[in-house]
Structures are given as structure tokens and as C-alpha cells.
C-alpha positions as CSV (number, residue, x, y, z in Angstrom):
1,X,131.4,134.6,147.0
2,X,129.9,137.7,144.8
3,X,131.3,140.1,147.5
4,X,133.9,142.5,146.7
5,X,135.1,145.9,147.7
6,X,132.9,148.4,146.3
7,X,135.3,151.0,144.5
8,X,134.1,154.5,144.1
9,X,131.6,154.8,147.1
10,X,131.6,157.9,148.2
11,X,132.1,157.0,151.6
12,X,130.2,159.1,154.6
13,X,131.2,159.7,158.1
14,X,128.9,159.6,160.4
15,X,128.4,162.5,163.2
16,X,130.8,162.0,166.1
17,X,127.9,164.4,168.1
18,X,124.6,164.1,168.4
19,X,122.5,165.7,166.2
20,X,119.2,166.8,167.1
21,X,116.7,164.4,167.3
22,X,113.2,165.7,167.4
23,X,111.4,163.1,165.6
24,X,111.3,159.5,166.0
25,X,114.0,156.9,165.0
26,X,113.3,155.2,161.8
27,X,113.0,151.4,163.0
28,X,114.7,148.0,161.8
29,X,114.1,147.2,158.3
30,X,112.7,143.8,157.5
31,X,114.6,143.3,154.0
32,X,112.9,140.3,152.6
33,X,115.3,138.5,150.4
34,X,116.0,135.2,148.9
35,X,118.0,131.9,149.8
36,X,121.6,132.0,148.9
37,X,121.9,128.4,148.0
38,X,119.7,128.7,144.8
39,X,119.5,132.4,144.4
40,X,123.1,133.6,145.2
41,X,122.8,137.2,142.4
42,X,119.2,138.6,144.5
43,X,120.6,137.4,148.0
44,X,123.8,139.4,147.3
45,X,122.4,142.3,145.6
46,X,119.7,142.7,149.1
47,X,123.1,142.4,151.1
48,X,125.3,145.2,148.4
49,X,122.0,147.4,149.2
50,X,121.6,146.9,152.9
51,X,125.4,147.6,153.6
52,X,125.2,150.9,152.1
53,X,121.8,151.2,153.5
54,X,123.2,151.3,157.1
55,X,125.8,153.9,156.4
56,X,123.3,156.4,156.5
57,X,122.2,155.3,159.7
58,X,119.4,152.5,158.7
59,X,118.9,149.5,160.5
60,X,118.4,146.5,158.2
61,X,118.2,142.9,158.6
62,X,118.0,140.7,155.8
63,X,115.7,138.0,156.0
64,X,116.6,135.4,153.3
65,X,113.6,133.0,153.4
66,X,112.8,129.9,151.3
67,X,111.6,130.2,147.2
68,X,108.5,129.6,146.2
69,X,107.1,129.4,149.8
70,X,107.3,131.2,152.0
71,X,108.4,133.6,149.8
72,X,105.7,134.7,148.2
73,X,103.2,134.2,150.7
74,X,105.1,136.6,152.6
75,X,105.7,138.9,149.8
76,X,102.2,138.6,147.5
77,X,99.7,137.4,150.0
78,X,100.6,139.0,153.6
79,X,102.7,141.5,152.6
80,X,105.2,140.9,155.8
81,X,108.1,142.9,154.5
82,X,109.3,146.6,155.0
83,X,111.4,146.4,151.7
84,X,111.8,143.0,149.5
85,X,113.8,142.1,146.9
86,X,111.5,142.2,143.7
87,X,112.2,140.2,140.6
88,X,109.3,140.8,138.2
89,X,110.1,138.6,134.9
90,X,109.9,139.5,131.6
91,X,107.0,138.0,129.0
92,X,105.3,139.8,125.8
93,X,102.2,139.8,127.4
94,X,103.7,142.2,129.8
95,X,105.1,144.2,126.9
96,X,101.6,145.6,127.5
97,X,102.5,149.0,129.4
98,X,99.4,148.7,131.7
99,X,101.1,145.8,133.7
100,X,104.4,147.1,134.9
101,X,102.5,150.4,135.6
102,X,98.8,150.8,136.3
103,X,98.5,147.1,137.5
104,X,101.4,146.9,140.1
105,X,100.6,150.7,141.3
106,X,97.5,151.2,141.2
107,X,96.0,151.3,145.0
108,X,92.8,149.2,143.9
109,X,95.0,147.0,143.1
110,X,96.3,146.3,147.0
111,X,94.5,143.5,148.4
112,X,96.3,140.7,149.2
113,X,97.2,138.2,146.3
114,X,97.3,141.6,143.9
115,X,100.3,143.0,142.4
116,X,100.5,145.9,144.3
117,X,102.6,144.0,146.8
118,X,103.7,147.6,148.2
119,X,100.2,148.7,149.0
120,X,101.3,152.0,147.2
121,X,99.0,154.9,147.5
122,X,98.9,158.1,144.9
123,X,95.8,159.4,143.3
124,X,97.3,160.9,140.3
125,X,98.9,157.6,140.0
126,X,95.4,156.1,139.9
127,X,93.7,158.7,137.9
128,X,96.2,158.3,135.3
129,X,96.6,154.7,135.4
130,X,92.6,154.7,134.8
131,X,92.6,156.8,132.0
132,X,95.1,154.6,129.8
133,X,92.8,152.0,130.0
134,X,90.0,153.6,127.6
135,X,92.5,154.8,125.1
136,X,92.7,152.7,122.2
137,X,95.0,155.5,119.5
138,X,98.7,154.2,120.8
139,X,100.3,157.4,120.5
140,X,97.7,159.1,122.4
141,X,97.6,155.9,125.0
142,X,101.9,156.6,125.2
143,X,101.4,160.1,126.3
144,X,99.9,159.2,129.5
145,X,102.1,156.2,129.8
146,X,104.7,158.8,129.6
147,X,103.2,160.6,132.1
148,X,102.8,158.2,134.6
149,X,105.9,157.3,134.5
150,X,106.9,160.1,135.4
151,X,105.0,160.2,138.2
152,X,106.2,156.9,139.7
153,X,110.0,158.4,139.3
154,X,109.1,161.6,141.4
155,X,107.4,159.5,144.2
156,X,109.2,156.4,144.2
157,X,107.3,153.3,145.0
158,X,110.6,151.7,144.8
159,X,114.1,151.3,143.3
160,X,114.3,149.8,140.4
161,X,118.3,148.4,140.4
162,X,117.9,146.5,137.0
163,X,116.5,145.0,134.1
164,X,118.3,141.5,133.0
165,X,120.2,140.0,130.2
166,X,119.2,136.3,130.7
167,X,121.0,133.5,129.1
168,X,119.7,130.0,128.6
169,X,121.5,127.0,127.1
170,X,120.5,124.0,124.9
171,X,123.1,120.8,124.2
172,X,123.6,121.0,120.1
173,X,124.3,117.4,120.4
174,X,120.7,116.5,122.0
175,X,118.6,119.1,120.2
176,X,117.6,121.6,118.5
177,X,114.9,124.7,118.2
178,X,113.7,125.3,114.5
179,X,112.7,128.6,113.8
180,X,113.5,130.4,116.7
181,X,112.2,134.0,118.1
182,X,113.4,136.5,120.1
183,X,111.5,136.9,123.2
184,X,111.8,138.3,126.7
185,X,111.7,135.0,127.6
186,X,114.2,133.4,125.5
187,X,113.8,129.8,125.2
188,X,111.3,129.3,128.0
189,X,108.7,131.3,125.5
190,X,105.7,129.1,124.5
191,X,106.1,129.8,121.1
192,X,110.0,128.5,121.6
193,X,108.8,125.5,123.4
194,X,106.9,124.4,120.8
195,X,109.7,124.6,118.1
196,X,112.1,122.0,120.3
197,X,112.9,119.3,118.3
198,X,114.9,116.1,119.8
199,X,117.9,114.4,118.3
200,X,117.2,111.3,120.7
201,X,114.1,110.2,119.5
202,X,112.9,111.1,123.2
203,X,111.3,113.9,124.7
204,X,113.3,117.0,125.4
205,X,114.2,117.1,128.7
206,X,114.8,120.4,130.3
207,X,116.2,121.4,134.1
208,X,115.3,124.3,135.7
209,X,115.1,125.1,139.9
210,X,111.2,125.8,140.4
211,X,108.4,123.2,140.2
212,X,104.7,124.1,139.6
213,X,102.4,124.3,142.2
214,X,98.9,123.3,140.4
215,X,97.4,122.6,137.1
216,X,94.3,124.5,138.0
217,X,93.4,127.1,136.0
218,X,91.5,128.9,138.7
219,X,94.1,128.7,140.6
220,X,97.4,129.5,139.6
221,X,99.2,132.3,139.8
222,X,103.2,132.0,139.3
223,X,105.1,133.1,136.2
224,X,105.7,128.9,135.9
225,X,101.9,127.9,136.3
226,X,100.9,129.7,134.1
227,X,103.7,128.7,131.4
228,X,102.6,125.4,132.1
229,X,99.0,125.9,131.7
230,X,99.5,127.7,128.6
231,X,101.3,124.5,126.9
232,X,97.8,122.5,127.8
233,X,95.1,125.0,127.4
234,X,94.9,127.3,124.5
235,X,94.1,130.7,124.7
236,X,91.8,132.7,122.0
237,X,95.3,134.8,121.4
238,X,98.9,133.9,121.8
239,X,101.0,137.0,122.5
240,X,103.8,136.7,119.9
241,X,107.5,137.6,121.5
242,X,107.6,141.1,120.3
243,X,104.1,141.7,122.3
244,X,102.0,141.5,119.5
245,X,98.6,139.2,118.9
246,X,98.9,136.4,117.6
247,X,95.5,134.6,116.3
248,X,95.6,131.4,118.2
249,X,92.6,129.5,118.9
250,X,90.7,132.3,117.7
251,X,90.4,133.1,113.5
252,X,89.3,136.5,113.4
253,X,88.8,139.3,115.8
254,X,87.0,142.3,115.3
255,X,86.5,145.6,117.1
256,X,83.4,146.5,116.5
257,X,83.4,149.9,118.7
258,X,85.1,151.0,121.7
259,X,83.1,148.1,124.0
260,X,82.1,145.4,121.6
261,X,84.9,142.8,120.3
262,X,83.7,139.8,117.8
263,X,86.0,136.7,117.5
264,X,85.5,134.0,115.5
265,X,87.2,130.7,116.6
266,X,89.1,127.9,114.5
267,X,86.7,125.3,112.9
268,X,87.8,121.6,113.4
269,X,89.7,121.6,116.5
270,X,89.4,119.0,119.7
271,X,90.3,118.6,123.2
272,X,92.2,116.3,124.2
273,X,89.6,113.8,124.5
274,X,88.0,114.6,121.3
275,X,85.3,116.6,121.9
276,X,85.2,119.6,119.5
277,X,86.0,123.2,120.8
278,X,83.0,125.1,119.8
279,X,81.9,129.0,120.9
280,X,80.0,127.7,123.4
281,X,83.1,126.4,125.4
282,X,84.7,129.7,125.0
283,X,81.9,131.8,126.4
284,X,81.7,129.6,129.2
285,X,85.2,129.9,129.8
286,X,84.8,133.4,130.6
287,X,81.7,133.2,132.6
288,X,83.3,130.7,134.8
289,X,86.9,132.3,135.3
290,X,84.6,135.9,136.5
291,X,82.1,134.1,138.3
292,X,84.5,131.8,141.0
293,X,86.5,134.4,140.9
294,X,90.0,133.0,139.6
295,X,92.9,134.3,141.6
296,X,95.3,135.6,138.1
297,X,92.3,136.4,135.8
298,X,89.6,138.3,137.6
299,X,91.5,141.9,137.3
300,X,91.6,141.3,133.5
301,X,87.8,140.5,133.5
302,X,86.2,143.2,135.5
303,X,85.6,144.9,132.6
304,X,83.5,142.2,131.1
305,X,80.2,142.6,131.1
306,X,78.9,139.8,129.1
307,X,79.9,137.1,126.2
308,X,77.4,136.2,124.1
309,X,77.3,133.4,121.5
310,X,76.0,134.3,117.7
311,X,76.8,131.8,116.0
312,X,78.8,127.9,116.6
313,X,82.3,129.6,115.4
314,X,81.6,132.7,116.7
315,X,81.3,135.0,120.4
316,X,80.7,138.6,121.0
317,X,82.5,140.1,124.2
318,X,80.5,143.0,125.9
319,X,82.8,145.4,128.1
320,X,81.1,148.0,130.4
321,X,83.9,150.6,129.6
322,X,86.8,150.9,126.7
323,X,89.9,148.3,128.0
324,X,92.6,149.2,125.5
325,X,94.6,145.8,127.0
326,X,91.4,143.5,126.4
327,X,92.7,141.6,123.4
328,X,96.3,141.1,125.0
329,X,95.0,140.9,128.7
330,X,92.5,139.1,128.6
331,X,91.7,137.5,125.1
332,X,95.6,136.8,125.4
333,X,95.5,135.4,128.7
334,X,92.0,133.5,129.8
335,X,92.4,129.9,128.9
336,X,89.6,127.9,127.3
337,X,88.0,125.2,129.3
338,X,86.2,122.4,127.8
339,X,82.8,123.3,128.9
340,X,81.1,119.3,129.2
341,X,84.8,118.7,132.1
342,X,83.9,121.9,134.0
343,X,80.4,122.6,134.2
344,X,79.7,120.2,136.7
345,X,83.1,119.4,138.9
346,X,81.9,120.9,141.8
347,X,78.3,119.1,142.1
348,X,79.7,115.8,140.8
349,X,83.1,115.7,143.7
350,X,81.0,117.2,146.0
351,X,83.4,120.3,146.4
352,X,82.6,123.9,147.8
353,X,84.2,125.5,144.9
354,X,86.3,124.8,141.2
355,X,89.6,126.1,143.3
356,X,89.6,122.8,145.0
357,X,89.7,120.3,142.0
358,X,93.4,119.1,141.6
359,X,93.0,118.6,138.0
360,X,96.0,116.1,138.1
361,X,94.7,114.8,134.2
362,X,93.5,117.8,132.4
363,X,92.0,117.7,129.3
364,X,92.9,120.7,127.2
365,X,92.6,121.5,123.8
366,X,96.5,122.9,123.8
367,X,99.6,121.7,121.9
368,X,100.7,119.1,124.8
369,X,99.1,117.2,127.3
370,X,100.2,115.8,130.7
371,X,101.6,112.1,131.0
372,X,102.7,112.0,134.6
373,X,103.9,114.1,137.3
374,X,106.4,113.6,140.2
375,X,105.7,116.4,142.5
376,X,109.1,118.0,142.6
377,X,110.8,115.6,140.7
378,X,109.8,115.8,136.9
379,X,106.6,116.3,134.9
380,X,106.2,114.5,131.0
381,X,104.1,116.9,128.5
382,X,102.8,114.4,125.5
383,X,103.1,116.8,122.1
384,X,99.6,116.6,120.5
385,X,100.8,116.1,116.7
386,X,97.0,117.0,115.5
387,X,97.5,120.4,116.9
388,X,97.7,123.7,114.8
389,X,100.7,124.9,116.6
390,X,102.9,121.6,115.5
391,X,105.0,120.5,118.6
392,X,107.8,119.2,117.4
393,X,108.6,117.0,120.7
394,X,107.4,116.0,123.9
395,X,109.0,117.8,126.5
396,X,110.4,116.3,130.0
397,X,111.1,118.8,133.1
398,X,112.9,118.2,135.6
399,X,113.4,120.0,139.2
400,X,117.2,120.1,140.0
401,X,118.1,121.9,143.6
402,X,120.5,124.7,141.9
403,X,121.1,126.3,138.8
404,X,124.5,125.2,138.9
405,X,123.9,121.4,138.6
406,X,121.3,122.0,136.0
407,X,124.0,123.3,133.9
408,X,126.0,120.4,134.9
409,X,123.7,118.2,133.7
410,X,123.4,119.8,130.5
411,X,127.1,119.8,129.8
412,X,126.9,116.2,130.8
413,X,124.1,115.7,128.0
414,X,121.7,114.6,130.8
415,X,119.5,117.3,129.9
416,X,119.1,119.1,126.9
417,X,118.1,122.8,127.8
418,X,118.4,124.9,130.9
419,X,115.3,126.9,131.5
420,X,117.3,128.1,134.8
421,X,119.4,131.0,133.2
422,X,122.8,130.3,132.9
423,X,125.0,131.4,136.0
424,X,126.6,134.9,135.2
425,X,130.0,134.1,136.1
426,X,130.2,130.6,134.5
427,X,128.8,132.0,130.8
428,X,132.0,132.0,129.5
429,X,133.1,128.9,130.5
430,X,130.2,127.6,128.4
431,X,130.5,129.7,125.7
432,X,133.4,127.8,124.8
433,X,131.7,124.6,124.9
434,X,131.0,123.4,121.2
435,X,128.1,121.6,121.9
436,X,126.6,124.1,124.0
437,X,124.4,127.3,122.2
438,X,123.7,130.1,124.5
439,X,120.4,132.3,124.0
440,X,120.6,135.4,125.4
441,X,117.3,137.8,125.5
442,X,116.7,141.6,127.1
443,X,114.0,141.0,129.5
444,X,111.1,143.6,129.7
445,X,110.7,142.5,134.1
446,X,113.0,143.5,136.1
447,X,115.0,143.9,139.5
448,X,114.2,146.1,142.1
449,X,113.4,147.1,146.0
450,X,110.0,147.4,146.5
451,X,109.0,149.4,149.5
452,X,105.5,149.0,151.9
453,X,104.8,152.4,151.7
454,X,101.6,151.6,154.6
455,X,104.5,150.1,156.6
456,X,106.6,151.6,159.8
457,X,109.7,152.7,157.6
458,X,109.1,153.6,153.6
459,X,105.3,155.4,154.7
460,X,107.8,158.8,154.1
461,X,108.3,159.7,150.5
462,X,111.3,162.1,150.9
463,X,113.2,158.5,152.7
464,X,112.0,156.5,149.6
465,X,113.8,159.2,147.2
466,X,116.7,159.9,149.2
467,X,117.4,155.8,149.4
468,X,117.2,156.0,144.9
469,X,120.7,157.2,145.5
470,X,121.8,154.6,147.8
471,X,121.6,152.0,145.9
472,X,124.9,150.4,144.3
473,X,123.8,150.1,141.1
474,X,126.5,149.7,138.9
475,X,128.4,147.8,141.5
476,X,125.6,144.6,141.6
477,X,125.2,145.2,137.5
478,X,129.3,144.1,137.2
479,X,130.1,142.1,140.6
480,X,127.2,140.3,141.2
481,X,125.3,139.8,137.6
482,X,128.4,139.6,135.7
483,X,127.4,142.4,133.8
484,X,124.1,141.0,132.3
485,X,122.0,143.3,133.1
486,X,121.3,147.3,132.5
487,X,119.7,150.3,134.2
488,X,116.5,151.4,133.9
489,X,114.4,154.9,135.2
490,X,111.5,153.4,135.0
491,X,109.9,150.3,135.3
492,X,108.9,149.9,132.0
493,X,112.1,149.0,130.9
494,X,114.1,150.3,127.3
495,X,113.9,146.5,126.5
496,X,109.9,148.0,125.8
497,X,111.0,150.7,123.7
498,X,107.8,152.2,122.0
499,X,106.1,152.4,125.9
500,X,109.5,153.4,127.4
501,X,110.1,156.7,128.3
502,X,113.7,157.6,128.1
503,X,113.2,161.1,129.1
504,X,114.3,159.9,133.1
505,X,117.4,160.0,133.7
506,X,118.0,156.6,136.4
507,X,119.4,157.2,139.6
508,X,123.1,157.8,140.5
509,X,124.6,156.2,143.3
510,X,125.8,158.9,145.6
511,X,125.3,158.7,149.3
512,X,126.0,161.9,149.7
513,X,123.6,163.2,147.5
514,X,121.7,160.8,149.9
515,X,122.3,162.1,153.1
516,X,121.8,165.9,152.2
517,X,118.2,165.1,150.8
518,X,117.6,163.4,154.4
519,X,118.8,166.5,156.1
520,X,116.9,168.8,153.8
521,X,113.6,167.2,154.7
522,X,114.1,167.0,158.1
523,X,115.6,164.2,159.1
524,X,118.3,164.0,161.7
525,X,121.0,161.2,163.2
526,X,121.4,160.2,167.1
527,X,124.7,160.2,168.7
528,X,124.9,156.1,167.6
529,X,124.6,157.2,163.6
530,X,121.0,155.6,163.7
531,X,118.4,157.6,161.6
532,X,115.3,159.9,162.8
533,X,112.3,161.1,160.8
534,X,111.3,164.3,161.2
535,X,109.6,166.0,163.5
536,X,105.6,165.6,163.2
């Protein structure tokens, strides 16, 4: 077990006489968490945070539930949770500061299925989150990113405990990555993907603990759909590990004013069955992806007004307002669909929309294509050697139940890479493994507890600043994630330096710092120790 005494708590004693209690008491929290068996570092942190949690007179029951589903149905789509154990991951394309601020806060941005999971409320929040989005001039776009930040830190949507130090593995005698780049996403990056190379004369096989859910583009949603997708769809942009653009499947791209962006795409290139990639497929990639509606893309398309096509290389993208993310967001993001396989699914199967086509043998125009799939088994990507982006290998994943035995299996040379980051406590028992190289990469996601501010408990702001200093910070850094990880103040993380603003100071634990901004707002403790909001 992770559990150990806590050492420095500032312990607090609750009232032996009743306190007045004219408002009502703050009911049970429903602490939305994660299964032990396969995610032992988030269940404990939710249990390090609710122990000191209920020393100020909270109620809290954890509620570890199962990972993917029902998980994030629970979390993203119904929102059933007073406070949730939030693990956000890290990618370049969410080195762009409108993600982990405007996006995930903004309340338009609240329905279910968005990011704003919290359904978090504040109108200078908005305002400023809105006016970022038509700067283009980075330093004068970091100013407000600045500021908002700020903002979010003096009316706490939620407490950010972390941001992580992953480690992933590869077995030096199986393979090897040639060229490698740092990346948020160490080794599970695309661009790292590509650059695997096999000693076996196979495919490299990699174990990690979460299977996709689809291969529809329309469809998915996850952090692993879409790392999937991206392997067999190209994208007009590839977001380079640092954050920046990448030209891709696109040659040139040109801003030609604040709402009018020209690219130009490679000459020569095929799907997967051939057929040539032409501006035409590219325009009605976007068309399609805003017209059903796709449940990850529309919010990066809203501000697309039209695509035209002026000449067979070339498109012109028409925004209604400035969208300083549009060539990362969206031009970074959209896949392109081969127009003559799309246009016609849903007449041809009979189908009330594209979201219901299982797509189970796509035909992409990206750097691997899909040779069978055992639904949580093990799916075979085929490298596509005439692609621009030269795989060096095919690639072979395969679903093990726990990180532990994936890195069994790797030490075993049954696998050849761990895209499950490497246990915390076992990392130096591997590090002294000669055929085993470890990767270790700053993530720009993070860790945190993410409040439902429309909800029965976390609706008072003065509860959701008082509970910033009731979090045992340092204490699930050391115990429970080995000491791989680091603080942040905001939730754009120092891992992001340029949008970072390390002007906040992050949050000390103190309970009684805690408890004497409770009583200063009002709030009061029953005879039991339980907690009461103010009276109304």
C-alpha cells in the first residue's frame, strides 16, 4: 500500500461544544475516483485528500468506479460527481494555452460531453477567455493568458495537486526509436511512434492498460482514440512536441489577414486505397466534421465559416471572427477524410447519421493502416512505407489488465515498449535493468480535484479556496507518485513555460489556514465536528 503517516500535518481539533449553526450542513461529498487495481497513485491521492478533507468536518465518500466506463460517462457526459479526481494528460497540441484555460472554464463550454466537466461559472473568466481568442501578437495574447490565470487562482474551479513526471520503457534488446524527441508525451507521441524501429523483424509490440473505443472520426473523443486516429488519418498539421506546427499533409500555409488562412496541400499523396488526396477531400473534410456535428472537433470549428477550394493543391479557410488557435486547433487537429469513402456512408448503409458507421477497415491516407483488431485484446497497425512520414515498423498493441504486468512483460522481452508509464515505486528497479531505457518527459496535463460548482457542496467559492489548503500536496508528490511529479499554481503548468505564469504562488497545505478562512466567511461546526455553510 501507498498509505503512510502523513508527517507535518498540522493537525486540528475539533470543537468539543457546539458551535453555532445557523446555516445549513454542507452534505456528503461524492468524491468520484478511480479503481485501485489499475490505478493505485489517483485512488490513493482521492483517499490522502478525503482523509484530511473530513478533519475539518466534511463528509466524503469515495466512489472508486471502473476506467474507461463508467468513468467518464459519469465524469464528461452526466456530470454525477461533487468533486472527481481529474487527470488531464499532457500533448503539444495542448501546449496551446486556450485548452487548459478558456476551453475547460469557459461556461459555454458546459454541456454535457464538453470539457467543462465542472459546469464552472465566472463572467470575467468568459470575457477574458474570449478575448484571447482574436489575438494573434503572442506577447500581447500572454498578457491576458496571464490574466486569466489569475483569475482561475482567486476563484478556484478546483485544486490542482500536480503536474507529472511520466516514465515510459522500451526493451534495448527488442528495439529501438531513431531520432527521438522530447514530448509531453514521451514515447507515446506520434511523431515518436513513427521513429520505432524493430530488432525482430516483427512489428513492435507495445502494452499499455486502455483499449480504444472506435475508429470513427466523428466519434471519438479519448486522449487514446484520438492517438489512434492520428496514426491512420493525416491531419493538414502535425503539432511538433515542443507545441509548434509542423507542415504535415499540408505544404504551405498562409495568413492572409486576421480571418482568411490559405494552405496548400502535398502533391502526390494516396489513401490507402490509392486514390489521390486532393483539396477537394480536405474541404470536405471540414464541411463534414461541422456539419454532423463531431463530438471532439465541433468547438474547434465554430469559427469556420467556409472552405473554399481555388485550385487542386490548394483550400482557402473563411473564419467569421480572428481564432488565434486555428492552425494548432483546428488545422492541427481535423483529420482528412477521403471524400469518395464518406460522402455517401449514410445513404449507402442505410444509417441515420456518419456517428453510426463502425469504420472497422478505414482507409486513411496516414502513416499506418489497420490489419486486425481484437476488441480488448490487441490491434496490428501495417506501416505504409510510401508514406512522407517514413514508419519505420508496424506496430502491435496490446491491452494488459495492469501496469504492473505490462512491465513484466517487457522485462520478459514479451513486449517491447510500455505506453503505460512506468510504476513510480518500481522505476529504480528498472533503471538497473541493462536492457531496459527509461524516457522520462514533464507533462503539460495535470492532476487535480475538480469541483461541480452547480452541485450541493463546491456551489460556495469561499469552501472551494479554503479546501486549496487542505490538500496534502507534497505528501501524494513523495508517497504516492514517488516523487515524479511537481506543483503547479495554475493549470497551465511550468512544463508550458512561455504561457505559464509563475507569478502564483501554489497553495500550501495548512489546515489551519483552512479552517480559519471557513470561520471567516461564515461557516460554522455542529456538536459532531460536521460542517455548516453560512447563514443565507
Amino acid at each position: 500500500m501507498f498509505r503512510k503517516v502523513l508527517l507535518a500535518i498540522s493537525l486540528v481539533t475539533m470543537p468539543t461544544v457546539a458551535q453555532s449553526q445557523t446555516g445549513e450542513v454542507v452534505p456528503e461529498i461524492d468524491f468520484l475516483s478511480w479503481p485501485a487495481a489499475k490505478y493505485m497513485h489517483y485512488a490513493e491521492s482521492s483517499n490522502y485528500i478525503a482523509e484530511q478533507w473530513r478533519k475539518l468536518g466534511l463528509k466524503v465518500n469515495v466512489n472508486p468506479v471502473a476506467f474507461p466506463n463508467p468513468m467518464l460517462s459519469l465524469w464528461f457526459k452526466e456530470h454525477k460527481f461533487d468533486a472527481v479526481l481529474s487527470s488531464l494528460s499532457g500533448t503539444p497540441l495542448r501546449l496551446e494555452p486556450d485548452f487548459f484555460t478558456n476551453a475547460q472554464f469557459n461556461s459555454a463550454n458546459s454541456a454535457p460531453g464538453n470539457w467543462n466537466v465542472g459546469e464552472y461559472s465566472n463572467p470575467k473568466v468568459d470575457a477574458l477567455g474570449e478575448k484571447q481568442l482574436g489575438i494573434y501578437d503572442p506577447e500581447e495574447r500572454r498578457k491576458v493568458i496571464f490574466e486569466l490565470q489569475e483569475e482561475l487562482y482567486n476563484d478556484p474551479p478546483e485544486a490542482i495537486i500536480s503536474y507529472s513526471i511520466s516514465t515510459h520503457a522500451i526493451n534495448t534488446d527488442n528495439m529501438e526509436i531513431i531520432g527521438y524527441e522530447d514530448s509531453p508525451e514521451g514515447i507515446r507521441a506520434n511523431a515518436n511512434i513513427m521513429r520505432m524501429k524493430s530488432k525482430h523483424d516483427g512489428p513492435v509490440r507495445i502494452g499499455w492498460t486502455v483499449d480504444y473505443t472506435t475508429l470513427n472520426p466523428l466519434v471519438a473523443s479519448t486522449n487514446e482514440d484520438l492517438t489512434n486516429l492520428a496514426l491512420i488519418y493525416d491531419t493538414l498539421v502535425m503539432l511538433a512536441p515542443d507545441g509548434s506546427p509542423r507542415m504535415w499533409l499540408a505544404e504551405s500555409i498562409d495568413v492572409v489577414d486576421d480571418v482568411t488562412v490559405d494552405v496548400r496541400i502535398r502533391s502526390g499523396h494516396t489513401f490507402s486505397d490509392g486514390q489521390p488526396v486532393t483539396a477537394e477531400d480536405v474541404k470536405f473534410s471540414f464541411d463534414y466534421m461541422k456539419k454532423w456535428e463531431s463530438a471532439y472537433f465541433t468547438k474547434y470549428l465554430d469559427r469556420l465559416e467556409s472552405v473554399t477550394v481555388t485550385d487542386p493543391q490548394t483550400v482557402r479557410f473563411k473564419l467569421n471572427q480572428p481564432y488565434a488557435p486555428f492552425v494548432m486547433n483546428t488545422l492541427g487537429q481535423v483529420y482528412v477524410l477521403p471524400k469518395h469513402i464518406w460522402e455517401t456512408i449514410v445513404d449507402d448503409l442505410g444509417i441515420a447519421r456518419p456517428q453510426d458507421f463502425a469504420n472497422d477497415n478505414p482507409v486513411g491516407s496516414g502513416a499506418y493502416t489497420v490489419r486486425y483488431r481484437r476488441e480488448g485484446q490487441e490491434q496490428y497497425f501495417t506501416a505504409r512505407k510510401d508514406h512522407f512520414g517514413m514508419p519505420q515498423s508496424d506496430i502491435l498493441s496490446i491491452v494488459y489488465g495492469s501496469a504492473e504486468v505490462v512491465m513484466q512483460s517487457l522485462r520478459k522481452g514479451e513486449i517491447d515498449a510500455s505506453f503505460q508509464p512506468v510504476v513510480p515505486t518500481t522505476i529504480d528497479e528498472y533503471r538497473a535493468l541493462d536492457n531496459i531505457k527509461l524516457y522520462q518527459a514533464k507533462s503539460n496535463g495535470y492532476n487535480s480535484v475538480r469541483y461541480k460548482v452547480t452541485g450541493p457542496v463546491f456551489w460556495n467559492k469561499d469552501l472551494r479556496r479554503a479546501l486549496a489548503h487542505a490538500v496534502p500536496y507534497e505528501a501524494i508528490i513523495e508517497e504516492v507518485l514517488g516523487g515524479l511529479a511537481a506543483r503547479s499554481a495554475s493549470s497551465i503548468v511550468p512544463a508550458n513555460a512561455y504561457w505559464h505564469n509563475g507569478n502564483l504562488t501554489p497553495p500550501e497545505f495548512n489546515l489551519d489556514l483552512a479552517r480559519s478562512m471557513l470561520e471567516e466567511a461564515g461557516f460554522t461546526w455542529d456538536a459532531d465536528g460536521r460542517l455548516h455553510f453560512p447563514a443565507q
